[in-house]
N, C-alpha and C positions, 0 to 999 in steps of 0.2 A: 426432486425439488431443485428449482432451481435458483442459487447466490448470486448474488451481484457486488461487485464492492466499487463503492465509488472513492475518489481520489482524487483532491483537488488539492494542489500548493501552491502556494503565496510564492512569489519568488525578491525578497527583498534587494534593492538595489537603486542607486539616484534617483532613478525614475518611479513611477508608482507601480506598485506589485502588480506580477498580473496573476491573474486569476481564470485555471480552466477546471472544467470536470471531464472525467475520463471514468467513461462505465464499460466493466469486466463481469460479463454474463456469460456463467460459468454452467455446462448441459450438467446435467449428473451428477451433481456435489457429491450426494450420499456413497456415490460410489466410484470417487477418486481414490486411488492403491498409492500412488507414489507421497514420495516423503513432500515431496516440495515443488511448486507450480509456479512460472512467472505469467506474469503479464502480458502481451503488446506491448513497444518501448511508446510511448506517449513523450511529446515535447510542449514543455510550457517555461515560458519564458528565456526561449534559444536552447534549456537544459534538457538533455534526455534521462527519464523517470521509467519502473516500472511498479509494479504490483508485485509485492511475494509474496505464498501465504503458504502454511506448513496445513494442508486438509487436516492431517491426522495430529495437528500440534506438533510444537518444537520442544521435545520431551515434558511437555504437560497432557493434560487434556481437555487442552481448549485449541478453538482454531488458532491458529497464529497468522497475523498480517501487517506487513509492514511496507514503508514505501522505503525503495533501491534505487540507487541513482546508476543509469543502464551500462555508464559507459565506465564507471568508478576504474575500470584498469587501465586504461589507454589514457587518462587522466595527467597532467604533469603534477611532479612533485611539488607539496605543497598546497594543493587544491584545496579550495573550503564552497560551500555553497549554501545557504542560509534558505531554508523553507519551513515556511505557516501549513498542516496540512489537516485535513479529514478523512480517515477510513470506514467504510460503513458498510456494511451487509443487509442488503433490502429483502425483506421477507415478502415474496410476491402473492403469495396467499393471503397474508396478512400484515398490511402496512404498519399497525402498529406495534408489532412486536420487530421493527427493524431496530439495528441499531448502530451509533454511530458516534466514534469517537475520534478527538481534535488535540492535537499535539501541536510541537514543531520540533525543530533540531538543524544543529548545523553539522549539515553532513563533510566530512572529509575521509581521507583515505583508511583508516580506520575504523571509523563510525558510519559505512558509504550505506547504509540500510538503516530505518528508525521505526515504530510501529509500534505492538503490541502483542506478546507473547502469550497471553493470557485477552483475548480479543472476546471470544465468545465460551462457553461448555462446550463440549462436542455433544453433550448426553440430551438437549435441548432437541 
């Protein structure tokens, strides 16, 4: 089976937001071992972004997936960066049972990853 999760942020600023989508199509979901998978660092709006998701959940058990801002360590002190976003898991077999949820958050050195811990069951 194979997940997709898409990921798109607002990026607020003087100017009007921009707006991309970034699709993460992922072989073998069912049979990812490791704790935790990044993304391709994707750039929207000058900012580099990736995708994290815990396959086997981040001590629950559900999928875990969140958006990380790529470069949060080389970062200067002080950093804040303000994003509108959507994470979503397309179910290719069957469109309607995708699903997809819409946050925001202002990321800083701290908080440099936002998402959803509890995304999906894994038992689904």
């Amino acid at each position: 089976v194979a997940a997709e999760s898409v990921a798109n942020a607002e990026i607020q600023s003087s100017e009007e937001p921009q707006a991309s989508r970034f699709t993460w199509t992922i072989e073998s979901f069912s049979r990812l071992n490791m704790k935790k998978l990044y993304s391709d660092v994707f750039i929207v709006g000058g900012y580099k972004w990736r995708v994290l998701i815990f396959p086997k959940g981040n001590n629950v058990e559900y999928l875990s997936m969140y958006l990380d801002v790529a470069d949060s360590s080389t970062l200067p002190y002080g950093w804040s960066r303000y994003a509108q976003f959507s994470l979503a898991v397309v179910n290719q077999l069957s469109p309607k049972f995708t699903i997809k949820k819409d946050t925001q958050h202002q990321f800083n050195q701290r908080e440099s990853d936002w998402g959803f811990t509890s995304f999906m069951p894994l038992s689904d």
